[in-house]
NUKOL-634648 format. One line per 5 residues: number of its first residue (from 1); their letters; for each residue x, y, z of N, C-alpha, C. Coordinates in steps of 0.05 Angstrom, whole numbers, always signed. Last residue first. Layout:
NUM> A> X:Y:Z:X:Y:Z:X:Y:Z  ...;
This chain:
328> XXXXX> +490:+170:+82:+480:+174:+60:+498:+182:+36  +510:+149:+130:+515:+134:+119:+507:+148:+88  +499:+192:+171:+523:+190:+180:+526:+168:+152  +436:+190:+166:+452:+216:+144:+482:+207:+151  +424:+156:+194:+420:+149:+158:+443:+169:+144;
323> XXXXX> +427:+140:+242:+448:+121:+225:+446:+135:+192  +395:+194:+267:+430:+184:+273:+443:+167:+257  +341:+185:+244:+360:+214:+257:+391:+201:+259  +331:+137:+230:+333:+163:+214:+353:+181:+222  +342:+106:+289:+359:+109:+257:+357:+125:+236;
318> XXXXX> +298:+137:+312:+326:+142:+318:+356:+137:+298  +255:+118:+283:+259:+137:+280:+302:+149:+287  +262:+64:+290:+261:+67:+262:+263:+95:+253  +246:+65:+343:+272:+51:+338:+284:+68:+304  +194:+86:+347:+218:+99:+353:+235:+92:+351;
313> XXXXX> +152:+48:+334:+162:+75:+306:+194:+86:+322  +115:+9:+343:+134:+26:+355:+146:+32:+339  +84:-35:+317:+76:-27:+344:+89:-10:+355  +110:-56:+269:+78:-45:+273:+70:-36:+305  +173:-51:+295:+149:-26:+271:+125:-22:+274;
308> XXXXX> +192:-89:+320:+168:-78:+326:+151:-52:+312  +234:-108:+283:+219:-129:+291:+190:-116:+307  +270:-74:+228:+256:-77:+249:+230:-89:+261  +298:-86:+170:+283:-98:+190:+283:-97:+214  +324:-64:+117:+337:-64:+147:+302:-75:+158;
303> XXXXX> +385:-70:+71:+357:-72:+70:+356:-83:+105  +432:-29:+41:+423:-42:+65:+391:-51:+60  +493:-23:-7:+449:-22:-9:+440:-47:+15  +533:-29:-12:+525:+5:-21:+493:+6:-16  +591:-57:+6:+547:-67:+16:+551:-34:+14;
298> XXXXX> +645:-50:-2:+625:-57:-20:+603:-58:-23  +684:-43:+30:+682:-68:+32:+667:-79:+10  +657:+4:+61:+687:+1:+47:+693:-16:+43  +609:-15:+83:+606:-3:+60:+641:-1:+46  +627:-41:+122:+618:-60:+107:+613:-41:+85;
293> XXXXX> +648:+2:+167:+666:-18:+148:+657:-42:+132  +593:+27:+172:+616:+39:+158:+636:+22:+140  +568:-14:+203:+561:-12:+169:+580:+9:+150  +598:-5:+237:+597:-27:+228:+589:-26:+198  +585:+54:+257:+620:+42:+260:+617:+10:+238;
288> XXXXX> +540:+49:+259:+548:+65:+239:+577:+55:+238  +526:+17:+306:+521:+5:+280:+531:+28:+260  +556:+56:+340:+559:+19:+344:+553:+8:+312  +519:+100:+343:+543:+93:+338:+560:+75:+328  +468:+71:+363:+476:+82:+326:+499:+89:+325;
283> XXXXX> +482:+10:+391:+480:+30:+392:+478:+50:+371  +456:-58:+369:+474:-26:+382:+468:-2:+380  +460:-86:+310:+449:-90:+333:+468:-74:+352  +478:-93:+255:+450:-72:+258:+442:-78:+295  +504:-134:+249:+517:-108:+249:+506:-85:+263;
278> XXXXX> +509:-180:+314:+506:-180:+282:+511:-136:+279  +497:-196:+363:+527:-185:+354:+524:-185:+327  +432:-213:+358:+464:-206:+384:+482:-206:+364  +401:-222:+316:+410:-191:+329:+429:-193:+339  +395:-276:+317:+380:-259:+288:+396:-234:+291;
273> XXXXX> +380:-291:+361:+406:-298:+352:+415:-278:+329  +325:-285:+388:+350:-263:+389:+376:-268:+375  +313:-339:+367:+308:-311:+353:+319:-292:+350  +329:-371:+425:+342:-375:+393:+330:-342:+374  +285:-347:+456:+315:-339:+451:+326:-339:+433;
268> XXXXX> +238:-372:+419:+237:-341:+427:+267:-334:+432  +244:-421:+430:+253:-413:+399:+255:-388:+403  +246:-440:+483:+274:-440:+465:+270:-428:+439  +194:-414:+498:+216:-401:+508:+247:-411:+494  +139:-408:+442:+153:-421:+466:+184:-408:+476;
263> XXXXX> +104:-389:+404:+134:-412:+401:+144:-416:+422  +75:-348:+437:+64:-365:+413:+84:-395:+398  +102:-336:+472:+71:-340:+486:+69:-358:+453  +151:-314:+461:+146:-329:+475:+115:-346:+473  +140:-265:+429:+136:-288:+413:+138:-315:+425;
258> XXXXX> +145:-221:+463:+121:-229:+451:+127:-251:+435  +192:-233:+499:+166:-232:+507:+145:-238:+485  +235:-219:+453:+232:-253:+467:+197:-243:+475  +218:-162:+441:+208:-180:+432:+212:-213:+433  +241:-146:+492:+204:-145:+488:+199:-162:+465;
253> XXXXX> +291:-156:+494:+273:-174:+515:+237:-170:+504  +306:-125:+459:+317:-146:+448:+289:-166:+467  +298:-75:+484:+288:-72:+448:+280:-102:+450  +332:-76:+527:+305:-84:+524:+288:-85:+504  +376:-80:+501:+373:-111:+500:+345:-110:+514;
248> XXXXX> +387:-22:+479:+384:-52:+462:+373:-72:+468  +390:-2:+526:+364:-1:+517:+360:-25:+495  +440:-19:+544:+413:-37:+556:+386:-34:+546  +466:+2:+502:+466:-21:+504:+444:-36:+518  +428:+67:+492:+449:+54:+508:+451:+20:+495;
243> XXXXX> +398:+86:+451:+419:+105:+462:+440:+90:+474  +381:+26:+403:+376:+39:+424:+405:+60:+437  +366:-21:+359:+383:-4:+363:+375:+11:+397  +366:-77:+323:+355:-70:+340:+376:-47:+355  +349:-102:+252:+355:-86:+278:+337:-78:+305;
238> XXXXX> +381:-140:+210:+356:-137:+234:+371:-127:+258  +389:-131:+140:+404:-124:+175:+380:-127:+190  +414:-159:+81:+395:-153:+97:+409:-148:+131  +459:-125:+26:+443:-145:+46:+427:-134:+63  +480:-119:-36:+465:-113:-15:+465:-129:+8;
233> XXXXX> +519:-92:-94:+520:-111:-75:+500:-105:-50  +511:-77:-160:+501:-68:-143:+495:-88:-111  +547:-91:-209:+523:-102:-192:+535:-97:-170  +594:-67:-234:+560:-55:-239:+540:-72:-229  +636:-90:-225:+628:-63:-212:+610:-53:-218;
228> XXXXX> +638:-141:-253:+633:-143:-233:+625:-110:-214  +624:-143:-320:+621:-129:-305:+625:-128:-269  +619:-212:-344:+601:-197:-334:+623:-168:-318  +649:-265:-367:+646:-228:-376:+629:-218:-367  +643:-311:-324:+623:-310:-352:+626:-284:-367;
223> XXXXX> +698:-294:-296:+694:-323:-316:+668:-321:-332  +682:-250:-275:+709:-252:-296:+707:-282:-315  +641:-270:-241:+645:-255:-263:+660:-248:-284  +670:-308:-206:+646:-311:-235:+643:-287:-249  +694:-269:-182:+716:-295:-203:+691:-294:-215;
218> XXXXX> +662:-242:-156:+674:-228:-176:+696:-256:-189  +635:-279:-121:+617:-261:-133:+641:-253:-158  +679:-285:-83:+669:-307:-97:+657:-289:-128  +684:-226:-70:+711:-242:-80:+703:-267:-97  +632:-230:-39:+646:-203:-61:+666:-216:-78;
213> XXXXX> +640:-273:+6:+622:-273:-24:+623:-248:-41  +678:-241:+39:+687:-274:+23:+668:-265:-9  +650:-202:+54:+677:-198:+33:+679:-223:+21  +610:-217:+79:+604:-206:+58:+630:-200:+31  +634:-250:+118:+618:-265:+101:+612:-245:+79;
208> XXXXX> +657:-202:+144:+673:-225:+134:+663:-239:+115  +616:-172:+160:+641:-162:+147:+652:-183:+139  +551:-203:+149:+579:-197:+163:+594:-187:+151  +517:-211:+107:+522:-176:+113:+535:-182:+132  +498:-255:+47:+505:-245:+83:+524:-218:+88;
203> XXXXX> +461:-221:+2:+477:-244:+15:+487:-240:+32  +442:-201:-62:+442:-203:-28:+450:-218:-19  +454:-164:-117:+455:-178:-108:+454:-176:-75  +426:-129:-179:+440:-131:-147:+437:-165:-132  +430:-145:-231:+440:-113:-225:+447:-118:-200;
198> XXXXX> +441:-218:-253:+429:-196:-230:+449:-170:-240  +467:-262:-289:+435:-246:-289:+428:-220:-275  +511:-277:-283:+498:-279:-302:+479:-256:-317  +517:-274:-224:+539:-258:-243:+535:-254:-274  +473:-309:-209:+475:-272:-207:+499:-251:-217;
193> XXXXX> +499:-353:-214:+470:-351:-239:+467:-317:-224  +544:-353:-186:+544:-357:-212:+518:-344:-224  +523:-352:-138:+542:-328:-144:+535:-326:-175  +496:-401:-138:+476:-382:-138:+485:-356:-146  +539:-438:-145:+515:-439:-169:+501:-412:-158;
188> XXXXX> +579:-430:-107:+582:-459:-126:+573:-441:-154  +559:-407:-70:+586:-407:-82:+595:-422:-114  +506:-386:-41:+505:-407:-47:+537:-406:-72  +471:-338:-10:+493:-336:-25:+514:-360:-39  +420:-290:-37:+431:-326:-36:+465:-327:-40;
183> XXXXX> +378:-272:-93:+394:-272:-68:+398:-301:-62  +377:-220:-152:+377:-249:-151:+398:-249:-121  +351:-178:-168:+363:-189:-154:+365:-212:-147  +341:-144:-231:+338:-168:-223:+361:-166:-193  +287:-85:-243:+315:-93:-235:+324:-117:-224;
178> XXXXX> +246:-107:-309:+251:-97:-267:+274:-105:-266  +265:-70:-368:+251:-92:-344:+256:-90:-321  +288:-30:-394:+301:-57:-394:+286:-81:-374  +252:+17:-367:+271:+6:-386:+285:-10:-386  +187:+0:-342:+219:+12:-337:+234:-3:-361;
173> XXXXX> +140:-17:-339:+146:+4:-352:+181:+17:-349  +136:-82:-372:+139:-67:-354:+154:-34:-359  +87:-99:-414:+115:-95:-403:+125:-78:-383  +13:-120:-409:+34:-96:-421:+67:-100:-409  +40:-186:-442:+38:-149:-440:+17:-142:-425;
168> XXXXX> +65:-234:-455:+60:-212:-429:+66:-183:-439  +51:-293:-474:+48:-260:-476:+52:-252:-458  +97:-346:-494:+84:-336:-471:+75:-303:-473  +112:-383:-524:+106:-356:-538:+88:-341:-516  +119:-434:-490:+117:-426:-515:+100:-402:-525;
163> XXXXX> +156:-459:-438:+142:-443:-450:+143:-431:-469  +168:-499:-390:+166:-495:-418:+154:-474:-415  +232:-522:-338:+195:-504:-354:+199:-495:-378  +266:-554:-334:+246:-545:-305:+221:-543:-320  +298:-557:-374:+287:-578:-362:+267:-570:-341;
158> XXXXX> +264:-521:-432:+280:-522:-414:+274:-547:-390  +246:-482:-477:+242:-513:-470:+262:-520:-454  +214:-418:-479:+228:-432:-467:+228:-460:-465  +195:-360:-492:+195:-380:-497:+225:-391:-488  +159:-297:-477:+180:-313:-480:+177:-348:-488;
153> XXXXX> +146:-230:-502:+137:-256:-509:+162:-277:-495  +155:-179:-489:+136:-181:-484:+135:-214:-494  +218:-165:-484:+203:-172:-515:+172:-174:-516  +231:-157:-442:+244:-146:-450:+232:-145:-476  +209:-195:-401:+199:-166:-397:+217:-147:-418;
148> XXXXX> +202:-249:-426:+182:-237:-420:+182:-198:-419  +266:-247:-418:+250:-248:-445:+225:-236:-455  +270:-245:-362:+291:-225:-384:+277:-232:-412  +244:-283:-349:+233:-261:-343:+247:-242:-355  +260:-332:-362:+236:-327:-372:+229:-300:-377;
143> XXXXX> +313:-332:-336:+309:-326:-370:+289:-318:-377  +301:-342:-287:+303:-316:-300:+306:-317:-327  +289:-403:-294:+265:-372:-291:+270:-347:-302  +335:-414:-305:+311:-424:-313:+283:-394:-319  +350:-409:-253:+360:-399:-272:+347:-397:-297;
138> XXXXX> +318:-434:-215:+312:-417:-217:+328:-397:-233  +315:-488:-227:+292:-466:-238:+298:-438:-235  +364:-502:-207:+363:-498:-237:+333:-484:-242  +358:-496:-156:+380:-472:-160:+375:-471:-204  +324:-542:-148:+316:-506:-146:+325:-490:-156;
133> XXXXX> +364:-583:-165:+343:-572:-181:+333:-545:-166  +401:-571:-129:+410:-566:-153:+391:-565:-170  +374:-574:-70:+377:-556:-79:+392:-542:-108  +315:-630:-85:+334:-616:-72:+349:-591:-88  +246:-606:-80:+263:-618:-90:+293:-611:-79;
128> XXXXX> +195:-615:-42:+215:-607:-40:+246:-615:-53  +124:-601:-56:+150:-625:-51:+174:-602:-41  +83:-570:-57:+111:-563:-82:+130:-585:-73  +43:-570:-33:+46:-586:-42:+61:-582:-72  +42:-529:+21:+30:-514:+2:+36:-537:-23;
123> XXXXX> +84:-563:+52:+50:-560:+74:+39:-545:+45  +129:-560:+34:+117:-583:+22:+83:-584:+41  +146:-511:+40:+137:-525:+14:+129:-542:+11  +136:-501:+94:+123:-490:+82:+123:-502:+49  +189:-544:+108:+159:-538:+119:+132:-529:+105;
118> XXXXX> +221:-515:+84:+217:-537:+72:+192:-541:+76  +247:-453:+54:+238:-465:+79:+219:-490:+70  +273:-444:+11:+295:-450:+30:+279:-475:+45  +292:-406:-53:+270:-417:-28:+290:-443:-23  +320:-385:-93:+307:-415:-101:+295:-428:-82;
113> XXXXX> +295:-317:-107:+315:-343:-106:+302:-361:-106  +293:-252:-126:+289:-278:-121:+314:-299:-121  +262:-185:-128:+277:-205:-117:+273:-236:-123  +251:-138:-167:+252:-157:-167:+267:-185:-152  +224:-79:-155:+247:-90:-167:+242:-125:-157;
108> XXXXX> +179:-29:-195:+185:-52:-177:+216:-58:-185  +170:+23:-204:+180:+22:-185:+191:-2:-176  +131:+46:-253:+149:+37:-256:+169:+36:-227  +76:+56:-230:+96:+73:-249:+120:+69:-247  +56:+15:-204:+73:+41:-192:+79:+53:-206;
103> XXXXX> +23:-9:-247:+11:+8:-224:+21:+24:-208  +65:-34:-266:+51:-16:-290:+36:+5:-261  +96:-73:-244:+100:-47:-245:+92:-27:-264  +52:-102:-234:+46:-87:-215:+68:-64:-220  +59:-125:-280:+17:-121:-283:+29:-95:-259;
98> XXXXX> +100:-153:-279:+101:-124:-298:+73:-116:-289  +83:-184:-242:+108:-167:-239:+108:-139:-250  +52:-228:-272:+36:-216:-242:+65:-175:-230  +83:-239:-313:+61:-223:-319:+58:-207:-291  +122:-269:-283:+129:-251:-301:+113:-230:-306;
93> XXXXX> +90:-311:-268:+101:-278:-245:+121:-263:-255  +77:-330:-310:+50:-325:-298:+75:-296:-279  +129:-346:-319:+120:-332:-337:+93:-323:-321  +148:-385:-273:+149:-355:-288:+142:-351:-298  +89:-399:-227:+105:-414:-261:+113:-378:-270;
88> XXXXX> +113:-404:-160:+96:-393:-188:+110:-399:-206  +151:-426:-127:+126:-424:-114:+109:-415:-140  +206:-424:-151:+184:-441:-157:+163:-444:-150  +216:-376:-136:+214:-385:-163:+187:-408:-164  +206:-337:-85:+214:-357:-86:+206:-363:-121;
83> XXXXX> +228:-253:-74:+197:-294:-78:+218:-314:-94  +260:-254:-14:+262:-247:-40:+234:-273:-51  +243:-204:-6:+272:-205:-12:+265:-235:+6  +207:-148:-54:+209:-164:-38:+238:-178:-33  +197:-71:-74:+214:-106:-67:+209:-128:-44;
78> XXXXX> +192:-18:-96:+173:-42:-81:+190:-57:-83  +204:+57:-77:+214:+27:-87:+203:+2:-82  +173:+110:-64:+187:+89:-58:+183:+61:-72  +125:+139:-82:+157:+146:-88:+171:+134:-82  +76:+130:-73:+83:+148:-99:+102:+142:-103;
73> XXXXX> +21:+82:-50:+50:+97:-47:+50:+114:-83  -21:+46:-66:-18:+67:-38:-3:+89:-32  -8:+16:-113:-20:+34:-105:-31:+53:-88  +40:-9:-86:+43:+3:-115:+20:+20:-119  +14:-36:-51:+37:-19:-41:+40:+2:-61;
68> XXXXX> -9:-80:-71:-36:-61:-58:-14:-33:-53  +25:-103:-104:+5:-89:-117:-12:-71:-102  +51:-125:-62:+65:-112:-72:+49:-90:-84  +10:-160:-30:+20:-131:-17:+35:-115:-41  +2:-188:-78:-8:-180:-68:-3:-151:-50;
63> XXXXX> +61:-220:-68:+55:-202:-79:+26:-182:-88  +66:-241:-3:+79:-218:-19:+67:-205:-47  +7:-248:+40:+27:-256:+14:+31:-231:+2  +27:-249:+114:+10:-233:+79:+25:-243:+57  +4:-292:+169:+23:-281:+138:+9:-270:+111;
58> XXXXX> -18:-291:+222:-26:-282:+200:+11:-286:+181  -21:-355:+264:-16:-324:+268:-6:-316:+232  -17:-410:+267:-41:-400:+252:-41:-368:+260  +66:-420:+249:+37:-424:+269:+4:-411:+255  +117:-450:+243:+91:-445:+219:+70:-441:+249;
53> XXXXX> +170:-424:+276:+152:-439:+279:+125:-436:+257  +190:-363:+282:+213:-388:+279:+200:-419:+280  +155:-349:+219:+179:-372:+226:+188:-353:+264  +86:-377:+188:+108:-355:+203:+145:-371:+211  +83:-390:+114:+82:-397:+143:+101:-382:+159;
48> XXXXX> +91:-360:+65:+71:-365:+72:+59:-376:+99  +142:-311:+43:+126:-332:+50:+107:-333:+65  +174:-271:+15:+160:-278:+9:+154:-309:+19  +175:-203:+60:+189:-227:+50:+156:-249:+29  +181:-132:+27:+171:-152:+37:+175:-167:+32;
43> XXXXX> +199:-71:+31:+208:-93:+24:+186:-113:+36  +220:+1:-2:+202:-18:+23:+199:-44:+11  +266:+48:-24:+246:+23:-25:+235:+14:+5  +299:+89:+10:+299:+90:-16:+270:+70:-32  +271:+135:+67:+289:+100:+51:+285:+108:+17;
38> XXXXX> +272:+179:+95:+296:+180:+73:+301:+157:+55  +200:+196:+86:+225:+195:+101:+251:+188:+76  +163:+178:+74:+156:+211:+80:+178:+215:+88  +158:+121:+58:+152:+144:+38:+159:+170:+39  +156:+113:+111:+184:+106:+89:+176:+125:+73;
33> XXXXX> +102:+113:+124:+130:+141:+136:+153:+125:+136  +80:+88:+85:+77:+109:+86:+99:+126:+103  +97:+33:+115:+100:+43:+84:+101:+72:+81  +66:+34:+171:+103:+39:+160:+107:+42:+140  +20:+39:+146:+27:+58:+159:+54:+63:+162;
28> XXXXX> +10:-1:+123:+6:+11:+107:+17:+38:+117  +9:-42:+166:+25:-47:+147:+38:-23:+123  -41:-27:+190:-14:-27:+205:+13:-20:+189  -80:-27:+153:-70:-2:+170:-43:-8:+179  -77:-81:+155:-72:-70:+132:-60:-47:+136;
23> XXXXX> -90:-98:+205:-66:-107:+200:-53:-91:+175  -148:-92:+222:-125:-69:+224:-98:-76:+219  -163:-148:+205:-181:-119:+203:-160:-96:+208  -137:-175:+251:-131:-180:+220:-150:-160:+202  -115:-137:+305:-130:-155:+290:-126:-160:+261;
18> XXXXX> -47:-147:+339:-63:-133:+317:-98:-155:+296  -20:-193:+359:-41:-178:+375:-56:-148:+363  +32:-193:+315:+12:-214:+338:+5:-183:+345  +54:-174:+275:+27:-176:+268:+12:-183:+291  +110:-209:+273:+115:-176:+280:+88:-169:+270;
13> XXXXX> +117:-262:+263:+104:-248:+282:+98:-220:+292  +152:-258:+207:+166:-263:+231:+152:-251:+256  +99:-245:+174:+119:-276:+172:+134:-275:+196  +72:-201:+188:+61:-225:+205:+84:-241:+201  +95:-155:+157:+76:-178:+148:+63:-197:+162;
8> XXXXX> +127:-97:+158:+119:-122:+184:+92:-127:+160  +172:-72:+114:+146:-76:+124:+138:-102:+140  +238:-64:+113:+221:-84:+108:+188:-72:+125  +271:-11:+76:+261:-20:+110:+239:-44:+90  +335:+9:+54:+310:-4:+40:+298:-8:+72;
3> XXX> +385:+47:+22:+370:+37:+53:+338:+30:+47  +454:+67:+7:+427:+71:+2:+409:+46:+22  +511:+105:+13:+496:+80:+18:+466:+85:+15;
């Protein structure tokens, strides 16, 4: 199994009470002891208002961090999970992509989908179309970007977006272009346009929900000839771990506490929802027992979030020591 950690951005508050002068430090510091440690990549989400509420507490834009990451770091993997399509005209984050995996030496991978959060689209004046046009840009898109990074030129008349002889060079330095993930697990259309397009894919990490969509995931494939054993299946885990159960649920109470004060006492619970009984929440036992039977099942690639990183390293440590090598 292989293991990706998200970097604290501010988007899910994991930034309060850091000034915005030492946020970089902050940010730059869990990067770095990923780097010095066993993950494979480091991740960032891509939006612009916090959740479980848009408030005026910081969000970094993703790619940006991506570029500042690509040059901070040596050896870990950049991803986000995942930018949104239509927030940029592909071909422009076609260029902005390869520009940054020229600066890692070739490291980026490429997340995306067709964005979710409405709030934020239509407060940044993208409207909000509904979800069969998103789901079509963002098929749309990837063409752009399998063209763009494979020929340096793309072109496209398509109903979302045009584009005519679009440059992008320099290309990206990896062979065949950045690795496409395309996330979401949407049955219909989203399985589909990643049986198409994607090396990996993301999508809900219950044992149950991840088998259903494995099963969905592989009819489209047999129906467009794609390979279904060469995409690379993932998802995301928010954790919260600790020796005991109670240490869990003080893991669990410090951060109700801090996000109380800024969203208030029903969204702060609702939050914990994110953790109680999901895989990554327990004991390392608890969660090795879980992600055990989601790796015999197929999830070969975790991407993991911890909610106090910028402020506490020991959660992130104890999973080193106990979940990684029992999974490597």
């Amino acid at each position: 199994m292989r293991f990706g950690l998200f970097v604290p951005q501010g988007w899910r508050l994991d930034l309060v009470g850091i000034e915005p002068a030492a946020q970089w430090d902050a940010m730059l510091g869990v990067a770095r002891h990923a780097e010095a440690g066993a993950w494979e990549s480091i991740w960032v989400y891509d939006h612009f208002h916090t959740v479980p509420a848009a408030t005026d507490e910081a969000t970094h834009e993703a790619w940006t961090l991506m570029a500042a990451f690509a040059a901070a770091t040596e050896r870990v993997r950049l991803g986000q999970m995942c930018t949104c399509m239509a927030y940029r005209n592909p071909a422009y984050m076609a260029k902005v992509a390869a520009t940054t995996d020229v600066i890692s030496g070739g490291r980026v991978e490429m997340g995306i989908g067709a964005g979710w959060y409405e709030q934020e689209w239509r407060a940044y004046g993208y409207g909000f179309p509904p979800a069969r046009e998103r789901l079509g840009m963002l098929d749309e898109g990837v063409q752009i970007f399998q063209q763009a990074w494979s020929t340096g030129h793309a072109t496209l008349d398509g109903k979302y977006y045009q584009v005519d002889d679009a440059i992008v060079q320099p290309r990206p330095l990896q062979d065949g272009g950045i690795p496409m993930w395309i996330a979401g697990g949407g049955e219909k259309v989203t399985l589909k346009i990643a049986a198409k397009y994607a090396q990996y894919t993301n999508f809900d990490g219950t044992l149950d929900g991840f088998t259903r969509k494995s099963e969905i995931l592989a009819q489209h494939c047999k129906a467009v000839g794609t390979d279904f054993d060469k995409i690379v299946r993932s998802a995301n885990y928010n954790v919260a771990i600790g020796r005991t159960e109670a240490e869990v649920e003080e893991r669990l109470q410090a951060l109700k506490a801090r996000l109380e004060p800024i969203v208030g006492p029903e969204k702060a619970e609702g939050a914990l929802g994110a953790f109680r009984g999901l895989p990554a929440c327990g004991t390392p036992e608890q969660i090795v027992e879980n992600l055990t039977a989601l790796r015999e099942r197929g999830m070969s690639y975790g991407i993991f979030y911890f909610p106090e990183a910028a402020y506490d390293r020991s959660g992130i440590e104890m999973f080193e020591r106990e979940v990684i090598p029992a999974l490597s």
